[in-house]
C-alpha positions in Angstrom: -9.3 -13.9 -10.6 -9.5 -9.9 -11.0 -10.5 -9.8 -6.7 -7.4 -11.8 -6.2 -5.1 -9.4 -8.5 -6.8 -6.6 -6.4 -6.1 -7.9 -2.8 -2.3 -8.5 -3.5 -2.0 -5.5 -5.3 -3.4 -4.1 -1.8 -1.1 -6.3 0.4 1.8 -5.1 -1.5 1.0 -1.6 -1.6 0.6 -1.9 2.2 4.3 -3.6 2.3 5.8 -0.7 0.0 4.3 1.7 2.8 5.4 0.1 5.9 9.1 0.5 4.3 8.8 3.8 3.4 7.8 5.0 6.6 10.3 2.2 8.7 13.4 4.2 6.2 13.0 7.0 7.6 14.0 9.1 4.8 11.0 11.1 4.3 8.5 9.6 3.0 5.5 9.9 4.7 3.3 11.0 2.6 4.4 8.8 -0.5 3.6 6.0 1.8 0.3 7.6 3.4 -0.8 7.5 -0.3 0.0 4.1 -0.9 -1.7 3.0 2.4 -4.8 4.4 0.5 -4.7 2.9 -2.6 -4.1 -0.1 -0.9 -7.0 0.4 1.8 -8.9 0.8 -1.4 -7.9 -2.4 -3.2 -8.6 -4.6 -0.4 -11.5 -3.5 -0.2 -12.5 -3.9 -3.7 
C-alpha cells in the first residue's frame, strides 16, 4: 500500500510540473523541483 501512495504521489508531482512549465508564467524552477521529488517517489 505505502509503494502505491509513493508512485501516485510521483505521477502527480510530475502532472503539477508539466503545468507549471506548459503556463508559462515562470515557473521553472518550482516545477524542476517537483520533477525531482517525483523522480524520487517513483522510484521509491
Amino acid at each position: 500500500m505505502n509503494l502505491k501512495v509513493l508512485e501516485w504521489s510521483g505521477v502527480i508531482t510530475a502532472n503539477v510540473y508539466s503545468l507549471f512549465v506548459a503556463s508559462n508564467a515562470g515557473l521553472e524552477f518550482l516545477g524542476f523541483v517537483l520533477l525531482f521529488v517525483s523522480a524520487i517517489s517513483i522510484g521509491g
